[in-house]
C-alpha positions in Angstrom: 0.0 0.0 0.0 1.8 3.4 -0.8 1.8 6.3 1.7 -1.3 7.9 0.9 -3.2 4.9 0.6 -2.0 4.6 4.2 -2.8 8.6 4.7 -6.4 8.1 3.2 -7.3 4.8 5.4 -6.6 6.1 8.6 -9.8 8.6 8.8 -11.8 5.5 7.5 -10.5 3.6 10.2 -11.1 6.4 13.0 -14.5 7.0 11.9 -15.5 3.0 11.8 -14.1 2.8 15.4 -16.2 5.9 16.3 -18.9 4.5 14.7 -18.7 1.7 16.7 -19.0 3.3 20.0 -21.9 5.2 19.2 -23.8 2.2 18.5 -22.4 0.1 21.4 -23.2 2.7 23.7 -25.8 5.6 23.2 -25.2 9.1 23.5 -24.0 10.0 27.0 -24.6 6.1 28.4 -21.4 4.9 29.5 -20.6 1.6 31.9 -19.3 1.7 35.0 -15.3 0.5 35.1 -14.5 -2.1 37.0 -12.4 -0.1 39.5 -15.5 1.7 40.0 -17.8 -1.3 40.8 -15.2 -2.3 43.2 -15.1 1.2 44.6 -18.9 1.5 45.4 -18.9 -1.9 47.0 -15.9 -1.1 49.2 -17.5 1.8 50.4 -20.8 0.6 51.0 -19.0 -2.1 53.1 -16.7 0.2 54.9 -19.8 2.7 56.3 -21.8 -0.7 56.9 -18.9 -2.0 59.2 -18.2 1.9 60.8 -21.9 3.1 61.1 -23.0 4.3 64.3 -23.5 1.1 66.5 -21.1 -0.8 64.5 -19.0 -2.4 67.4 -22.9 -3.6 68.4 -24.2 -5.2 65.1 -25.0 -8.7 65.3 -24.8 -9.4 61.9 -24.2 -7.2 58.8 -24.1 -9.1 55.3 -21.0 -8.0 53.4 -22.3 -6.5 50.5 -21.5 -7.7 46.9 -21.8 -6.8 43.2 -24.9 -8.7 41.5 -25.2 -8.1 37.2 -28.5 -8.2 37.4 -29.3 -5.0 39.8 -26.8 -3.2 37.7 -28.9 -3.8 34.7 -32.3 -2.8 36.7 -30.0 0.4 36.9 -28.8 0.8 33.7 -32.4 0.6 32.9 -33.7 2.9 35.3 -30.9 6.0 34.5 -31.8 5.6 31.0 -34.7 7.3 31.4 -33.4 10.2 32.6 -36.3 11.1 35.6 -36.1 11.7 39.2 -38.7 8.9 40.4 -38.4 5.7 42.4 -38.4 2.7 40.4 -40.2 0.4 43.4 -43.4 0.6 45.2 -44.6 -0.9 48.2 -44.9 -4.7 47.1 -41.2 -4.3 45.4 -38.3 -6.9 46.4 -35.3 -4.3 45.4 -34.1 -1.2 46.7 -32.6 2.0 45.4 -30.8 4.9 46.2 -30.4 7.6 43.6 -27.9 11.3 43.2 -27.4 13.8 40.8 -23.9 15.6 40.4 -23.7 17.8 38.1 -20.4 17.7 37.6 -18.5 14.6 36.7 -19.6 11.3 38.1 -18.5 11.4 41.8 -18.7 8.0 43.2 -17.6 9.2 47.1 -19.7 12.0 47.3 -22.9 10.2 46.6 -22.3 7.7 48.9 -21.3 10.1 51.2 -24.3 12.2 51.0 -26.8 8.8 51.4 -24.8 7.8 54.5 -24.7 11.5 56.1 -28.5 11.0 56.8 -27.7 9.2 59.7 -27.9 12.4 61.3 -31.3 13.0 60.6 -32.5 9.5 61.6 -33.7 8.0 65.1 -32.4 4.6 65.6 -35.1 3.6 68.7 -38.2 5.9 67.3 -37.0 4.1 63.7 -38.4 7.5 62.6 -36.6 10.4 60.9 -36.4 13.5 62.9 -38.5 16.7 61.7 -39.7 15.0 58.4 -36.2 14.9 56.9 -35.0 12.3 54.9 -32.7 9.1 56.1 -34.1 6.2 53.8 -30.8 6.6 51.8 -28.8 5.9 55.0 -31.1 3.5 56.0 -30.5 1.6 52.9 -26.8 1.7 53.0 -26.6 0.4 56.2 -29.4 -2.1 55.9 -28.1 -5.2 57.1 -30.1 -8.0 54.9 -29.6 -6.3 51.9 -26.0 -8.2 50.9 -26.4 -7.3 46.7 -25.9 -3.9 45.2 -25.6 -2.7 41.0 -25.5 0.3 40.4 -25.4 2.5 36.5 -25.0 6.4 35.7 -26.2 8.5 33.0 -25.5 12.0 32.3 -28.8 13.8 31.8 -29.0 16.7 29.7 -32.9 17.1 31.7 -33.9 15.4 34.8 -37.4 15.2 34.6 -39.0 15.9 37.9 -36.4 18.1 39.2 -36.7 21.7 37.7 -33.8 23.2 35.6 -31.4 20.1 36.6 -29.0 18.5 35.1 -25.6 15.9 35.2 -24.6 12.2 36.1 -27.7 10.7 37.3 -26.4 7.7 39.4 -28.7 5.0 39.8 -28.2 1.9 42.6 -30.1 -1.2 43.4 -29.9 -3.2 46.4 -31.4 -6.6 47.3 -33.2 -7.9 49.1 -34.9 -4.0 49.9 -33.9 -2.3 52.9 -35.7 0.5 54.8 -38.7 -1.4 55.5 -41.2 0.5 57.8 -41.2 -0.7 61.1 -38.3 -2.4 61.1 -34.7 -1.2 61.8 -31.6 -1.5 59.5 -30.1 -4.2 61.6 -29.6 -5.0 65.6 -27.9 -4.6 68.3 -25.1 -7.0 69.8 -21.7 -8.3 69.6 -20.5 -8.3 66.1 -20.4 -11.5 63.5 -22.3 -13.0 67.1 -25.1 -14.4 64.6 -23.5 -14.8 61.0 -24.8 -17.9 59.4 -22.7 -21.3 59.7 -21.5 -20.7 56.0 -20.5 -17.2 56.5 -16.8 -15.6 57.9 -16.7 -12.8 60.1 -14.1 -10.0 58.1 -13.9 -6.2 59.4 -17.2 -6.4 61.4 -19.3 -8.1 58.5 -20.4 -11.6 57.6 -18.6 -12.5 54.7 -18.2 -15.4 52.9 -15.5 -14.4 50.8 -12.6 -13.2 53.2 -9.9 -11.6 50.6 -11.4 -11.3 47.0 -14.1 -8.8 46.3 -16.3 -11.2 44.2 -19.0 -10.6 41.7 -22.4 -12.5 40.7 -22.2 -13.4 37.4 -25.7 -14.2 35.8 
């Protein structure tokens, strides 16, 4: 091939490979990285194991990555809307943020677990009508699976003149059940099942690899 064959193929080849991408993932629709699944569940384990009462839980599930909730997700950032994607009869929980800058992984955490200080652990109420069901679902001691999926949202319908990475998590089985409380009191690991490992104040059945359920 001479040299501007070569010249004239490259574009082609750029614009295939861009191509590409736009098909494989819609505008503004992009998966979480690996390192990124393996950040949200660290951090969701390391608040669950250094909550308030921590020393005192009798058994927190260590939370894992399940496929499945991260395509209930996907699903649900897709659309781009500010709404809960459960009812009362549903199985699976979520926690959603918006950032309107880039997609900050920490902060949204952050911001779900901060409502600790608006919640009542004994009333299991949240105090003046504020909101703690995000906490209350991080910390939520059955609820051992989590996926989670971003989009960026030019519009977020149902919150006015808003707009950025919508991040979308699932967790299962649901958590912030009313009348119950996230989990209860007592030495730690004292009731993990037979099968399960006690690791940094959490049952665990997996002791040094952060593992995934593949479906």
């Amino acid at each position: 091939m001479s040299e501007d064959n070569k010249m004239s193929a490259i574009p082609l080849r750029s614009v295939a490979v861009s191509l590409f991408i736009l098909l494989a993932f819609p505008t503004s629709i992009w998966p979480l990285s690996a390192e990124q699944k393996e950040h949200i569940v660290a951090l969701h384990n390391q608040y669950r194991s250094s909550a308030n009462y921590a020393s005192n839980m009798r058994r927190m599930v260590r939370r894992r990555w399940d496929t499945r909730l991260e395509k209930m997700a996907r699903k649900h950032a897709q659309k781009c809307i500010w709404e809960s994607g459960i009812n009362n009869y549903s199985t699976v929980g979520e926690n959603m943020h918006l950032n309107k800058c880039n997609l900050n992984i920490e902060k949204a955490i952050q911001v779900w677990y901060k409502e600790i200080d608006n919640y009542a652990f004994d009333s299991m109420k949240c105090f003046n009508k504020k909101k703690c069901g995000h906490y209350r679902q991080v910390v939520w001691a059955k609820s051992e699976r989590i996926g989670c999926s971003f989009k960026y949202c030019e519009e977020v319908n149902g919150l006015k003149a808003q707009y950025g990475n919508l991040l979308v998590c699932k967790y299962a089985p649901r958590g912030d059940l009313i009348g119950q409380k996230p989990y209860h009191l007592g030495t730690p690991c004292s009731q993990c099942p037979r099968e399960l490992k006690c690791r940094d104040n959490l049952c665990s059945k997996y002791l040094f690899l952060l593992t995934f359920i593949l479906n």
